[in-house]
N, C-alpha and C positions, 0 to 999 in steps of 0.2 A: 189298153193303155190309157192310162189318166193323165191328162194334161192343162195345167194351169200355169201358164205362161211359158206354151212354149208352139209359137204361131207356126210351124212346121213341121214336114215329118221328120220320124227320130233318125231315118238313115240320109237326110238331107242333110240335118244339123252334124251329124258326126261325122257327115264329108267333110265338112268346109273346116270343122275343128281339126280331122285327121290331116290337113292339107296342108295345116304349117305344122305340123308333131312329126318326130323323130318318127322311123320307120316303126310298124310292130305293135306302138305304142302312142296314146293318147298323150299332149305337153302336160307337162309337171304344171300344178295349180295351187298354190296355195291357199286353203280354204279363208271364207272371209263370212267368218260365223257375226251372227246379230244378234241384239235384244228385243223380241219385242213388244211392241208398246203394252202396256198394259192401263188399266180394262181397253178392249179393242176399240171402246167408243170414241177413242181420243183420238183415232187415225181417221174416223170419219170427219171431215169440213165442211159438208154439205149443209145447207139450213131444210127444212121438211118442206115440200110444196105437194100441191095435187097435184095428179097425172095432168099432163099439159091437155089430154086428149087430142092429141096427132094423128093422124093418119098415114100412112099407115099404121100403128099398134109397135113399138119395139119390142120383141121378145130376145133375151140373153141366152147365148149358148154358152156353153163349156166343149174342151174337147175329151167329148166321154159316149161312150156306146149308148147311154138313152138319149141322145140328141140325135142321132140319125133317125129314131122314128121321127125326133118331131120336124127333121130336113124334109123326111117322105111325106109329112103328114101337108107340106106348107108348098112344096112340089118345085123348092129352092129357094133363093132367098127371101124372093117379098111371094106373095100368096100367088100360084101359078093357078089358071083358071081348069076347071076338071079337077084340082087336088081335093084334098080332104077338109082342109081350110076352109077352100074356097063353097063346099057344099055345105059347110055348115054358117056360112054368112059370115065368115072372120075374113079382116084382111090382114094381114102380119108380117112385119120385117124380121128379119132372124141377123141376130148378130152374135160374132164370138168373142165373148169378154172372159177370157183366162185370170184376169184382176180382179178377186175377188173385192178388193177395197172400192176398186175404181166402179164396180157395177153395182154395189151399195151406195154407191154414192150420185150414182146416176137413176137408181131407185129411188131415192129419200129426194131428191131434187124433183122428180117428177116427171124424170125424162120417158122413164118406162114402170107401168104398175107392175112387173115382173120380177121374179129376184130366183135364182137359180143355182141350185149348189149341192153340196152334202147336207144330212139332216144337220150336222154339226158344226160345218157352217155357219149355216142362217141360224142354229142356237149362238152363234159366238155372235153374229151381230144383231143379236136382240136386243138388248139392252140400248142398242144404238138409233136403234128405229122403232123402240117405243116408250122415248120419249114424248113423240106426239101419235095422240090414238089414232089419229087416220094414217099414218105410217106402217103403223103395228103388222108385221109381216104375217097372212094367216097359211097355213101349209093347204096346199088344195090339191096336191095327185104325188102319191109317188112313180118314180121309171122305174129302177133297176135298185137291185142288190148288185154291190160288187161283187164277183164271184171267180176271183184271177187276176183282177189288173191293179192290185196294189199289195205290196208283200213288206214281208220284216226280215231281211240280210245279215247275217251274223258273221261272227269269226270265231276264233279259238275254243276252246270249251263250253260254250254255251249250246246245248244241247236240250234245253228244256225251256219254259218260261221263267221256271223258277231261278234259274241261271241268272236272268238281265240283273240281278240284285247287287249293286254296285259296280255297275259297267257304264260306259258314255255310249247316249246312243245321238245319232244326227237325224233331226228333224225338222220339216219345214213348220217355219210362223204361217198360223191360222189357215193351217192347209185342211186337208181331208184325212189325215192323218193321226193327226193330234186327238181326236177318241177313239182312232184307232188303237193307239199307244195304249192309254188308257184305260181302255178294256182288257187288254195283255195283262198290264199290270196288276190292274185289279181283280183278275181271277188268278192271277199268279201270289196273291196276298202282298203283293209290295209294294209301296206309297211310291209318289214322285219322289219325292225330297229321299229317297234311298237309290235314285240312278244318277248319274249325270248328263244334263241335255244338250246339246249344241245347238244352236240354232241356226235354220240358212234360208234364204229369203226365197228362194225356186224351188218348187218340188221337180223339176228334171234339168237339163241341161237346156239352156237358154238358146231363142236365136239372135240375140245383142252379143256383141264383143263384152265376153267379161275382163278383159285388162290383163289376164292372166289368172285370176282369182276363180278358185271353185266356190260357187254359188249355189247350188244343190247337194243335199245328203250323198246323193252316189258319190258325186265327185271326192265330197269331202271324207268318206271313207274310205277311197283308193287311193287319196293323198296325204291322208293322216292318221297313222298306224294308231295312235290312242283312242278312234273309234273304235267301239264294241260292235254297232249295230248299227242300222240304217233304214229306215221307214223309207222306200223307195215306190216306184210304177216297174211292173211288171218288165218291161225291155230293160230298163237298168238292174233292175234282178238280174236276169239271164243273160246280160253283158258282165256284171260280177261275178257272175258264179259259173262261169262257160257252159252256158246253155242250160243250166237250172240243175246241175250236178252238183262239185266241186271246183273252184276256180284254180286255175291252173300257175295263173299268174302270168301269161300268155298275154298278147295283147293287149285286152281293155278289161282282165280278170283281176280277181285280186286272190292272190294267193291261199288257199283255206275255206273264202267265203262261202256259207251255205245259205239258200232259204231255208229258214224256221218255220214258216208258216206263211201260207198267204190268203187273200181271200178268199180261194178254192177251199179252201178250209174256216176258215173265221169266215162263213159266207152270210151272217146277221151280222154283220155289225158297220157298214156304209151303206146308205143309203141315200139316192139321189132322189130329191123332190123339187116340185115348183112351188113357189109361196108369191103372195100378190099382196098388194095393199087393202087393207081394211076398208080404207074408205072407198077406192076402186068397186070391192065387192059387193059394197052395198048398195051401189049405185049399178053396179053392174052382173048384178050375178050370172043371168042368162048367158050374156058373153062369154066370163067367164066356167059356165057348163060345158057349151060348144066347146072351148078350148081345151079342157078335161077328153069330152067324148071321142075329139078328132084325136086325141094323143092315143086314147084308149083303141080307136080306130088304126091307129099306122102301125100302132107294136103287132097288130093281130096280120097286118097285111103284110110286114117287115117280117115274120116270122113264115107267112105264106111263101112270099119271094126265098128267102133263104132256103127254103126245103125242096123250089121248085127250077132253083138256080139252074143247073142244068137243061131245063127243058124252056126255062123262059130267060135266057139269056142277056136278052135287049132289055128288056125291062129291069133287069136284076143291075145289069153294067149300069146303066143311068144313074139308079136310085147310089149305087157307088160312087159315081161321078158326082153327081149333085151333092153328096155328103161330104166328100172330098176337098171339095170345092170349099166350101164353110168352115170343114173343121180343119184342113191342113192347107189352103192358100194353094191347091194343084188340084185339078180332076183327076189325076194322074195316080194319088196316094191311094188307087184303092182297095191294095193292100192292108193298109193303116186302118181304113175301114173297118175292113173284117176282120182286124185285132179287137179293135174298139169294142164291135158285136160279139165277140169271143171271150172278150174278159167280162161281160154283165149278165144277170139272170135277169128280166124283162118280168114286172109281177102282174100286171095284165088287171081287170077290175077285178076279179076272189082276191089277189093279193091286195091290192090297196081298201079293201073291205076288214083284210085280217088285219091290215096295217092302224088304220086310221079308226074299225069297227069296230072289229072284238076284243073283249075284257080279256080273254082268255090267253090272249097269244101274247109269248114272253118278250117278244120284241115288235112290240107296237112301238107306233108315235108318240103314245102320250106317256110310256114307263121307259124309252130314249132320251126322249127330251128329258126328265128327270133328272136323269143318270148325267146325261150330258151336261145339264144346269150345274148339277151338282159338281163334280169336276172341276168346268168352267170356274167356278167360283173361286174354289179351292185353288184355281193357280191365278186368280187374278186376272184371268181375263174375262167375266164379268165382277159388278159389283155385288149385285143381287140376283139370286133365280127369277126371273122374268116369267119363267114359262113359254109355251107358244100354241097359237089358236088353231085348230083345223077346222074344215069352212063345215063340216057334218052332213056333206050329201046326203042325198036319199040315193042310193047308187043303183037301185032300182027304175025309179023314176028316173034318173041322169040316163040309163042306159034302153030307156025306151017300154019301161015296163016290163023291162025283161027282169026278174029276180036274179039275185047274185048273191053268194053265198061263201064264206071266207074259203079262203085255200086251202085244203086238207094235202097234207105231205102222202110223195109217193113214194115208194119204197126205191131206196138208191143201192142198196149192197145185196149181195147174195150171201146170207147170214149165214151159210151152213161152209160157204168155198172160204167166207173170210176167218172163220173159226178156225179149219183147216190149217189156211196160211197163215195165220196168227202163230199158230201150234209148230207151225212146219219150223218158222222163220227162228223162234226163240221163245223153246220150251218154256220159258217162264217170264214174258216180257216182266219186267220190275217199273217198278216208278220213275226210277232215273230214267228210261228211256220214253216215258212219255210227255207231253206238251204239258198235260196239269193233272195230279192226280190228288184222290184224298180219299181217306180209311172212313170204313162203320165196320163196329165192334160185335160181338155176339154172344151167345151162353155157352156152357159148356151143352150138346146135346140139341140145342136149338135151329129149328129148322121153317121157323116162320117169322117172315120180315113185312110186320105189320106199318103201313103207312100211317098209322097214330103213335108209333114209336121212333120209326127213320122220316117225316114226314121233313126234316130242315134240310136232310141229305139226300133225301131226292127231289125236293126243289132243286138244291145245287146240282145235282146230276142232271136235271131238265131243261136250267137254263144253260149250261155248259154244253150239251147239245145242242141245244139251239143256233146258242151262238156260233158256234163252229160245227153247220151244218153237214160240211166237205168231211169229216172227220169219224173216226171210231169210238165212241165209249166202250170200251173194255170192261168186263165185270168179272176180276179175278177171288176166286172163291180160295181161302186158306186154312190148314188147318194144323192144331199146336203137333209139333211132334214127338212130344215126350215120350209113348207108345213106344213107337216106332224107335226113338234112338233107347229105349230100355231094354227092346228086343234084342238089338242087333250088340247092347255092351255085354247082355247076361249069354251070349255068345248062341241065339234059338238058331236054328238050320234056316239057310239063306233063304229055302223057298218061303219059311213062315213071315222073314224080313219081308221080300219082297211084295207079299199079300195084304201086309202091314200098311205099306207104302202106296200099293194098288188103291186097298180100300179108303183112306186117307184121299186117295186123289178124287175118288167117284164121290165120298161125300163135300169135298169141296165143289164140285162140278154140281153136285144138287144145290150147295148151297147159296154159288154163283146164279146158278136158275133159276132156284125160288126169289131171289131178290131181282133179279130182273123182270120176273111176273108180274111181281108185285108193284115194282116203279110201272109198269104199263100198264098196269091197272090202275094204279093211283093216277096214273095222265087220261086217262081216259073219263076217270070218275071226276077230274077238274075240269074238261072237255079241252085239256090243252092238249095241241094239235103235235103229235111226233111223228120221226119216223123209227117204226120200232124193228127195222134190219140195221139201224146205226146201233143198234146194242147189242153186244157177242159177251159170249161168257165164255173163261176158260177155267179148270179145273188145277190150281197147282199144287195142290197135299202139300206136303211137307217140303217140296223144295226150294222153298223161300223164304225161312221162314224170319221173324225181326228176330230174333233171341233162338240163336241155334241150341244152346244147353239152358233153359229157364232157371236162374237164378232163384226165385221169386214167384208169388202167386200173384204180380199186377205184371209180371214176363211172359207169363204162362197164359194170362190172359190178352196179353197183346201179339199173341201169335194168333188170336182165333177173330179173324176179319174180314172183310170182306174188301176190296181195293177195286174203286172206281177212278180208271185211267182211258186219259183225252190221249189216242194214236193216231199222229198226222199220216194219213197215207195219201196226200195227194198226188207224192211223185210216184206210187206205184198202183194206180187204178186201176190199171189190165188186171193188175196180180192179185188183186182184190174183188175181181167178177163185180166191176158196179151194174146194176140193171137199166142204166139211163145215162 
């Protein structure tokens, strides 16, 4: 569960809302959609000061699964003696600022050298805080991948990405979302300016009296049938859509809605980082190492206690309680907790190596930031790409001499059971029913898929993986069926049809395989890091084909393809034999 501005837990807040609403059902809310500002510099009012150098040190939370390490790492809220902080000479107050404006602006003032968010984010207020160079936010650790706790909610026939193409979706301003959206769109080939956006100022359900008025995306698409879609947190998914199914219209559902995809699937593309002031750093790097190494310190121990829950119970409850405590205003939430921990992947130093280190990996920091600048720009919420700095550890030396070596992917599916189910489910998935798909062409006879000839479509095949780590690249092999339907009109004996049709299928299935060889070879010969069980191939001959009778010799030639399709299967991972 992601939360930015919503100082409680979610089933506190939708008591107090259920307790003046009609029985069954959540009160009718009128959404109270915004504009806003654009470039986001303009909402900051802050003038730039140095870090005042106070003592304690303020540090900003969020209410998000990579802050509980750094609650364990600080051993609650100001630096507890024994903690991890405390042994590496930090002293530190931990506060929870869901206001993203408001803790920019307590940054750029001076109040605290820390700035804490999504990568996308802290790109959206760049331009704000570097105006002056000792401001200039530099990125120094990532925590987590989202990996579950922020989704995209649909309704009616929108079954694909390529669907959102003139539909309204609701979206929160300058949330964690907005290169979420983004990203959808642009591997879906479709510009902003071809959706329609709503905008709402809370990414969930508030704990202020909103007057009546829905103030967040969920709200505002269970009360406003002209929403298409809704950029939501994981609970308000699962309140839409009666428990992550279909919404029933029951309750607090809304009739139809489905997740389309969440970050169990799209698992590159949020990322949570720390960034510090320029000028802070330079005056203070050592400091700020300690504060990197104890972070990197608490995920490794936060993942020990979790595994050891069971057997160290006292310890495990505290570190609950204590997080509790911070990120929902009750020790009591800690439930809420272990949602928080359940929705993020934790990338530990190999990941913040691949992140911030290697050339090679498709979704670093410095080829996001781009992406993101780019975007940005484009809708006017900056003026100019800025860029952004990362501090360039030695993560070696940072981690005691110990070498550390970017993150090599481990294998998530059981490629031969998900093949199987693939096959089982629907002899011939099609493109309509995946998330994003796109063709490469072939000869007649041709049975080698040279990466100096498909080298632009399996980049695209490689970051489309990437990005939507949780997911299946399918590699459907096809082939024309002219043969085949000449046999069966000149009237040959069925068994010759049917052999027709066999052999058709087996060399689509080879020709499925040799192009998925070939793209793993090609990623390996970049040293770009995959995981090579997310690629399944199935063989579909002649039963799909674009042009069932070829007119033509450019028909005849667009049956002979090969079809790289993106299959969300996060709601069915049993069915799919994952290995981890």
């Amino acid at each position: 569960m992601r939360s930015l501005g919503m100082p409680r837990t979610l089933a506190a807040t939708l008591l107090l809302v259920a307790l003046a609403a009609p029985a069954g059902r959540l009160a009718l809310a009128k959404p109270s959609y915004v504009e806003p500002s654009k470039p986001f510099s303009k909402l900051v009012k802050a003038k730039s000061r140095a870090f005042s150098g106070k003592t304690p040190i303020p540090v900003p939370l969020i209410t998000w699964g990579g802050d509980v390490a750094t609650v364990l790492a600080n051993g609650g809220r100001e630096t507890a003696a024994g903690s991890i902080f405390a042994a590496e000479g930090l002293k530190l107050a931990l506060n929870r600022e869901d206001d993203f404006v408001k803790q920019v602006e307590s940054y750029l003032s001076g109040e605290t050298p820390y700035l804490r968010g999504t990568l996308g984010m802290i790109n959206m207020a760049s331009e704000a805080l570097s105006a002056d160079a000792g401001a200039r936010p530099v990125a120094v650790y990532q925590m987590t991948w989202s990996t579950g706790g922020d989704a995209l909610v649909v309704r009616g026939d929108i079954k694909k990405a390529s669907d959102l193409k003139g539909k309204t979706i609701a979206l929160q301003q300058y949330g964690p979302h907005v290169d979420y959206m983004d990203t959808i769109l642009r591997d879906a080939g479709i510009s902003w300016s071809e959706v329609g956006v709503r905008w709402l100022k809370e990414l969930t359900l508030p704990g202020y009296d909103t007057a009546g008025s829905a103030v967040d995306p969920a709200s505002a698409f269970r009360e406003d049938k002209t929403i298409d879609a809704a950029f939501v947190i994981i609970p308000d998914a699962l309140a839409l859509t009666s428990g992550g199914t279909v919404g029933t219209g029951a309750e607090d559902s809304v009739k139809g809605a489905r997740i389309l995809l969440s970050t169990k699937t799209a698992s590159r593309v949020i990322a949570d980082i720390y960034a510090v002031r320029k000028d802070y750093l330079e005056k203070n790097r050592g400091d700020v190492e300690k504060f990197v190494r104890g972070l990197l310190k608490a995920q490794e121990k936060l993942a020990d206690l979790v595994k050891r829950k069971s057997s160290n119970q006292t310890e495990y409850q505290q570190m609950l309680g204590n997080a509790a405590d911070l990120l929902f205003d009750t020790p009591q939430a800690t439930s809420d907790v272990e949602g928080l921990i359940a929705d993020c992947t934790f990338v530990g130093a190999s990941g913040n190596v691949s992140f911030f280190a290697d050339p090679k990996e498709l979704r670093s920091f410095s080829k996001l930031t781009e992406t993101i600048q780019k975007s940005l720009v484009e809708q006017k919420f900056l003026t100019a790409a800025k860029g952004l700095d990362s501090a360039g550890w030695d993560w070696a030396s940072l981690m005691g001499g110990t070498a550390v070596a970017p993150k090599k992917e481990e294998k998530r599916f059981d490629t031969q059971k998900v093949e199987k189910k693939l096959a089982q489910q629907a002899p011939g998935a099609t493109p309509s029913e995946a998330l994003f798909s796109f063709e490469i062409y072939f000869k007649p006879n041709q049975d080698d898929f040279s990466a100096a000839e498909y080298k632009k479509d399996f980049d695209r095949a490689l970051e489309l993986s990437r990005t939507y780590a949780g997911a299946i690249l399918q590699i459907v092999g096809h082939t024309d069926p002219m043969k085949y339907l000449r046999a069966r009109k000149d009237g040959q004996p069925e068994a010759t049809v049917m052999q027709l049709a066999q052999s058709a299928k087996n060399l689509s299935l080879a020709r499925a395989n040799s192009v998925r060889k070939s793209l793993i070879e090609y990623a390996q010969g970049q040293a770009v890091s995959v995981d090579s069980s997310q690629f399944v191939v199935t063989g579909a001959g002649v039963d799909q084909p674009k042009h069932s009778s070829p007119a033509s010799e450019a028909e005849w030639r667009d049956n002979m393809r090969v079809v790289f399709q993106l299959i969300n299967v996060e709601a069915e991972l049993e069915s799919f034999a994952p290995l981890n």
